[in-house]
C-alpha positions in Angstrom: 315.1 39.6 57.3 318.0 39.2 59.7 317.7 42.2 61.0 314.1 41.8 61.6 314.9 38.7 63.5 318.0 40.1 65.8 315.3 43.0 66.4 312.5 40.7 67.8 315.1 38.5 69.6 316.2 41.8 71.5 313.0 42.9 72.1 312.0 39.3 73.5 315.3 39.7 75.8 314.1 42.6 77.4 310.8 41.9 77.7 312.1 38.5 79.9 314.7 40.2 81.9 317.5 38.2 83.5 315.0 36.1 85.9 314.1 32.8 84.3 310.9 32.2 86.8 308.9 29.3 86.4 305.7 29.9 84.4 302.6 30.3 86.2 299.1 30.9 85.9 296.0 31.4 88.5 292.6 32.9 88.2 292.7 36.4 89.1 289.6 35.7 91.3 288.0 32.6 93.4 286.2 30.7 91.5 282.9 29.5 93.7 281.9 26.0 93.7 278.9 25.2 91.7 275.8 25.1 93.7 274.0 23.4 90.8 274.4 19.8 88.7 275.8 20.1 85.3 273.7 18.7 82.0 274.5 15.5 81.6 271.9 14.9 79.0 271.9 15.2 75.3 269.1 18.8 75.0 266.1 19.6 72.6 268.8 21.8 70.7 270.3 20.5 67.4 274.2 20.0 67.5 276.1 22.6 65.1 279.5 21.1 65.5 280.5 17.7 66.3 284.0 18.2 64.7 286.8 16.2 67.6 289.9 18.4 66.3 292.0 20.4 68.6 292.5 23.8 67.4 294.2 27.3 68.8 295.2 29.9 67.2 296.3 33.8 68.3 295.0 36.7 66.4 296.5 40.5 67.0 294.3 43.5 68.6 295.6 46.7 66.4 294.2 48.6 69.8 295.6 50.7 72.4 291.9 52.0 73.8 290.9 50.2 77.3 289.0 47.9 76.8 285.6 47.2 79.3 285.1 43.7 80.0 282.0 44.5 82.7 278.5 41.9 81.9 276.6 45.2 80.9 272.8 44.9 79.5 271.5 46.7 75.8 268.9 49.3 77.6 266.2 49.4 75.3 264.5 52.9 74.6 261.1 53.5 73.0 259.0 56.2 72.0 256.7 53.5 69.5 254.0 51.6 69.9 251.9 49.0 68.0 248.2 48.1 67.5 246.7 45.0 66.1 243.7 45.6 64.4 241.3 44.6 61.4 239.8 46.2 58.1 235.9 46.5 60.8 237.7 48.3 62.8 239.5 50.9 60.9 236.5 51.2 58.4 235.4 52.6 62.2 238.2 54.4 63.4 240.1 53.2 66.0 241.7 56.0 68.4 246.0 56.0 68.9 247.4 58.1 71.6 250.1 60.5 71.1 251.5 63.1 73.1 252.0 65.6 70.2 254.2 66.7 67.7 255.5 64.5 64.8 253.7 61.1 64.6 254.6 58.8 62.0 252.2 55.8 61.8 253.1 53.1 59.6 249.6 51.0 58.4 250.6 47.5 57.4 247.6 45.1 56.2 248.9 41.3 57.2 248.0 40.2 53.5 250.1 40.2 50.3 246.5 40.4 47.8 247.4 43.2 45.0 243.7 44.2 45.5 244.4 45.2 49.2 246.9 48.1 47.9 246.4 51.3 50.4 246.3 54.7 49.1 246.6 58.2 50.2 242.8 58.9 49.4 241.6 56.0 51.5 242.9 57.1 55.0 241.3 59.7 57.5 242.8 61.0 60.5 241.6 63.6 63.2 243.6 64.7 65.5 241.1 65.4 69.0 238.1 65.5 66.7 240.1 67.9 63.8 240.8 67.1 60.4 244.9 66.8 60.4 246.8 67.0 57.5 248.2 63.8 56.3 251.8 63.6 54.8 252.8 60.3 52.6 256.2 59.9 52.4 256.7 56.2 52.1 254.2 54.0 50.0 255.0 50.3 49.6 257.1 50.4 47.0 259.4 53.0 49.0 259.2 50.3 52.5 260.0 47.3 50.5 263.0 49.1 49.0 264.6 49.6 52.6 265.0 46.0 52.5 262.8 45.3 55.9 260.0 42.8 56.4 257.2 45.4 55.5 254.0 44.2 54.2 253.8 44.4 50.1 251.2 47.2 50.8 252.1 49.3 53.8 252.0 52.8 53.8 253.9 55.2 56.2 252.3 59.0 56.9 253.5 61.9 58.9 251.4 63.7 61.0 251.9 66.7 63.4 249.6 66.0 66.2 248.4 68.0 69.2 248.5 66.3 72.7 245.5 63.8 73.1 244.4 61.4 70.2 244.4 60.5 66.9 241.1 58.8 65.0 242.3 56.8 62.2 240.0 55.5 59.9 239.9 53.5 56.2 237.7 53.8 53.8 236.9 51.3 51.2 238.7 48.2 52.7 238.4 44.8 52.8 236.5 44.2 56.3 238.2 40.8 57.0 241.9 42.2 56.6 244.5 41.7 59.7 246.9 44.9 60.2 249.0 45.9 62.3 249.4 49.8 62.7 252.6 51.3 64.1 252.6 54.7 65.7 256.1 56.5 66.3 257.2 59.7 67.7 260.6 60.7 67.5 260.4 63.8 69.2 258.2 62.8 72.6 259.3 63.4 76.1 258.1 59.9 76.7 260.8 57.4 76.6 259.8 53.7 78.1 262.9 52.1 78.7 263.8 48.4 79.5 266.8 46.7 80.5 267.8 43.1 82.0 270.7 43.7 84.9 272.8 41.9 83.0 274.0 40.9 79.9 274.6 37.4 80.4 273.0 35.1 83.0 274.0 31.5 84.2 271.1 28.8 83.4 270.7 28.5 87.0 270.4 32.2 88.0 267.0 34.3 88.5 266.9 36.7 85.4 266.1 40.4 87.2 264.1 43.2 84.7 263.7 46.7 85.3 261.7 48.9 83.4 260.3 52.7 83.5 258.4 55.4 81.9 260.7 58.5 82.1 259.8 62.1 81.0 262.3 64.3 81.5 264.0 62.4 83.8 260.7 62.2 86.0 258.8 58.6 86.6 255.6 57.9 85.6 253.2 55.1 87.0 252.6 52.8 84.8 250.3 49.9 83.5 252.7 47.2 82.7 252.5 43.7 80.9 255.3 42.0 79.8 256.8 38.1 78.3 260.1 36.4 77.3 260.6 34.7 74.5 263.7 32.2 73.3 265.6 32.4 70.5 263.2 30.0 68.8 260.0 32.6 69.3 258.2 30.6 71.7 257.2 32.0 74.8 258.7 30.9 78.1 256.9 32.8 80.3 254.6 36.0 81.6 256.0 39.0 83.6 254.6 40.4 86.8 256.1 43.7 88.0 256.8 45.5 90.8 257.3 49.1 91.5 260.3 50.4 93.1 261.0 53.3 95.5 262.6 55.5 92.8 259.2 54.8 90.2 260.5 51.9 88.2 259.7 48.5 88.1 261.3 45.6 88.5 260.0 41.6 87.6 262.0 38.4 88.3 262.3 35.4 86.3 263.4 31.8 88.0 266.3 30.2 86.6 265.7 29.2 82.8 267.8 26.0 83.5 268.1 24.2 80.1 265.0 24.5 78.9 264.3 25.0 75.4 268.1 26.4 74.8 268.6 27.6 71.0 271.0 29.5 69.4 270.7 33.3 70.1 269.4 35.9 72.4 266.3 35.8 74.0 264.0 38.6 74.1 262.2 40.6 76.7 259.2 42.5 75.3 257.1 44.7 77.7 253.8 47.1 76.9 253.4 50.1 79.0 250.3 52.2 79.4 250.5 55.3 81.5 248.6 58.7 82.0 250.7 62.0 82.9 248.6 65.1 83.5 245.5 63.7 81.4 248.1 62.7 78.4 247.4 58.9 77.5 250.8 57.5 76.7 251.1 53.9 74.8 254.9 52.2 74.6 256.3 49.0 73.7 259.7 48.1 74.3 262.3 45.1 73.9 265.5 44.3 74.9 267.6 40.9 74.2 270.0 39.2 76.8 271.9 35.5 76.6 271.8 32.5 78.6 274.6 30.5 80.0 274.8 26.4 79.0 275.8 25.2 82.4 277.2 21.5 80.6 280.7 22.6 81.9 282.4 24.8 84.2 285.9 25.8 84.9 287.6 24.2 87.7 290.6 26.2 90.2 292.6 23.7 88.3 295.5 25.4 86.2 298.6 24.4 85.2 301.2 26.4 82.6 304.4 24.6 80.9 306.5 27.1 78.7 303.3 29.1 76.2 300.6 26.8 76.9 298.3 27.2 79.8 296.4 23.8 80.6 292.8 25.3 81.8 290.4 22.9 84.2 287.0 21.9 82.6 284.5 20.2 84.9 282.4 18.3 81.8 278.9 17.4 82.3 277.7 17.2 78.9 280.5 15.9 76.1 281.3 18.3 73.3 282.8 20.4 71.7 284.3 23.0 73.7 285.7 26.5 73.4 288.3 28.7 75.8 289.0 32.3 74.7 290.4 35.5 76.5 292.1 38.5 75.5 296.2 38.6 76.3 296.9 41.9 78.1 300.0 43.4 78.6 302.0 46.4 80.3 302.9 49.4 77.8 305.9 52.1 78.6 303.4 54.3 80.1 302.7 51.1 82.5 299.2 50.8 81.7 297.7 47.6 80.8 296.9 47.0 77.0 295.5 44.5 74.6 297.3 42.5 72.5 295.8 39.5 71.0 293.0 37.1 70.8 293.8 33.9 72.2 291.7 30.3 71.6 291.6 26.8 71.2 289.1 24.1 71.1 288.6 20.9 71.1 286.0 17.9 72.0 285.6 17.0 75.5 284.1 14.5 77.3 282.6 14.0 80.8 284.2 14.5 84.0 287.3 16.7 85.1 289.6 17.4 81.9 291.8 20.0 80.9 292.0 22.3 77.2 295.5 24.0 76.1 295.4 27.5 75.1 298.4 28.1 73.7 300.0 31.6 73.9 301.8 33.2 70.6 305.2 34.3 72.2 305.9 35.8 68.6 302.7 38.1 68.9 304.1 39.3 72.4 307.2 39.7 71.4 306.0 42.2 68.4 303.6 44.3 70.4 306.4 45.8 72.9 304.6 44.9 75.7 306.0 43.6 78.8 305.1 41.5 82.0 303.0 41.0 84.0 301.0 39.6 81.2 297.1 38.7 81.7 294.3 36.8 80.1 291.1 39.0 80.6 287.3 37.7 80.2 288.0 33.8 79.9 285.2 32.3 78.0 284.2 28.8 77.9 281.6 28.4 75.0 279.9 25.3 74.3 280.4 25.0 69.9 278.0 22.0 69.5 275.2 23.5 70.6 276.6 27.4 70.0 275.8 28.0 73.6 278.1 30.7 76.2 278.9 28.3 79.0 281.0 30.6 81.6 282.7 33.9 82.0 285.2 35.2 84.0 285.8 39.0 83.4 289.0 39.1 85.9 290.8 36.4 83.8 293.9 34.6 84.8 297.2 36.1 86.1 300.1 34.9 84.7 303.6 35.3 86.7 307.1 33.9 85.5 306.1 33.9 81.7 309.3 33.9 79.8 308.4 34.2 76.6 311.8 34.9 75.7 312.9 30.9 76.0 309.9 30.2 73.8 310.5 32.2 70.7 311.7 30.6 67.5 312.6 32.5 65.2 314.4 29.7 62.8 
């Protein structure tokens, strides 16, 4: 155990040098001044934490990969669509487009009634006016074993279509029945794809969607509607698009601002309809992005005394607050590298405070890693209402950190 001790001690020594600068710690960019008034009132949102304890704690990154701290979006992709629809209308036939080759379609009646149970014999489909051979590989009992939300009597079939449509019809069903029919093909050259421009956005920022229907790298005009919703399912507004020079499209939301924030994601859904060389193409998409609490901000105020770096909170709304980053530092092949987790939080209340992250000197000591140490994407996060508050991916830079005068190994 001594040994292990006189071995961190010297690694601690060299890591410090023979310079005993004073500590410091600055943003690694210019922070702007906020264009926008901080919530200062209590939000429709119920409080998750109202606990007033400081905590901070340091956890180890077993990691030597770079990590990417850029605000990039989930791209959604689709090849699927879905129809609503009713027991009338399929005892018709109602018509799906597909663009050929394997089509599953999954029929889901919106009603858990044992006497509604669908069966192979009961379904028709023609593909552009043929009789198509219909493959059952999933009946209800098979869905509901996957462990997904799927109606107590779905049924999924298989179908291996020509280019054109699909006439799929019930027989023997309930007229009144609600269902919803999902048509999938895996295999299509038609992709719709969806994407917010970031993955985070302030509460005071325009959110910006772009959106295409791609085959084979090639644009297609589209049809487009399109909605958010929050994370509580409600819907906060409509989408009107745009097209672009290259083919795409692009819609812009105002800011959200602090209405109706919840904990989670909200969603972007969008329906395309297109047409490519007399091929009717159907698509829906979704993709998900977060939304920025702005009840605090971080201020150009920082101050660093031994391990603990005192981090300026502008508070417009009191509560419980979180600051983490990741700790970064040099390796022998001089390339910047991971360490540990650093947080801490604590309750705050309004006006300009500070928060203490403290920094494990012990941790930094261990990995072998030397100065100039860094704290990359600094987050503030708001715990009471489970809300991301601010990001900075560039972190703060900290010079003169001697974490050799820190380290107690008693």
């Amino acid at each position: 155990m001594k040994t292990n001790k006189l071995l961190i001690t010297l690694l601690a020594c060299s890591i410090v040098g023979s310079a005993y600068a004073a500590p410091k710690a600055q943003w690694a960019t210019t922070l702007s001044d906020s264009k926008s008034t901080l919530i200062s009132q209590a939000i429709k949102t119920p409080q998750v934490n109202t606990n007033r304890q400081a905590v901070s704690f340091s956890y180890k990154l077993e990691t030597e990969a770079q990590l990417d701290f850029n605000n990039k979006p989930f791209a959604g992709n689709s090849r699927q669509y879905w129809i609503d629809s009713t027991g009338n209308k399929l005892l018709q036939g109602i018509q799906l487009p597909v663009t050929g080759g394997d089509t599953i379609i999954r029929i889901s009646p919106l009603s858990n009634k044992k006497s509604l149970q669908l069966t192979a014999s009961m379904i028709k489909i023609q593909n552009n006016g043929v009789d198509a051979d219909i493959q059952v590989f999933a009946d209800s009992a098979d869905l509901k074993a996957t462990g997904a939300a799927f109606s107590d009597n779905s049924i999924a079939l298989k179908v291996q279509s020509q280019p054109g449509s699909l006439n799929l019809k019930l027989d023997n069903f309930d007229g009144n029945t609600p269902f919803v029919v999902h048509v999938f093909e895996p295999k299509s050259a038609y992709v719709l794809s969806l994407a917010t421009t970031q993955a985070t956005f302030n509460a005071n920022q325009e959110i910006s969607i772009n959106t295409q229907m791609l085959a084979a790298g090639k644009s297609i005009n589209s049809n487009l509607q399109g909605y958010i919703n929050r994370p509580d399912g409600s819907i906060l507004g409509e989408l009107t698009f745009n097209q672009n020079k290259n083919g795409s499209y692009s819609a812009n939301l105002p800011a959200i601002g602090a209405q109706g924030l919840a904990q989670g994601l909200w969603e972007v859904h969008v329906f395309a309809k297109s047409n490519d060389k007399g091929i009717e193409i159907m698509r829906d998409v979704q993709t998900s992005f977060a939304v920025n609490l702005n009840s605090a901000e971080f201020t150009n105020n920082l101050k660093m005394t031994a391990n603990t770096i005192e981090v300026g909170v502008n508070v417009g709304l009191e509560g419980r607050y979180e600051v983490r980053g990741v700790l970064m530092g040099i390796n022998k092949a001089g390339e910047m590298q991971p360490l540990a987790i650093t947080m801490t939080a604590d309750w705050l209340s309004v006006g300009q405070k500070t928060i203490a992250l403290e920094l494990d000197a012990k941790l930094i000591a261990e990995s072998g890693l030397s100065a100039p140490f860094s704290l990359k994407n600094v987050q503030l996060t708001n715990q009471t209402y489970l809300a991301p508050v601010q990001s900075i991916q560039a972190g703060i830079k900290l010079s003169g950190f001697n974490i050799g005068r820190e380290l107690d190994l008693r």
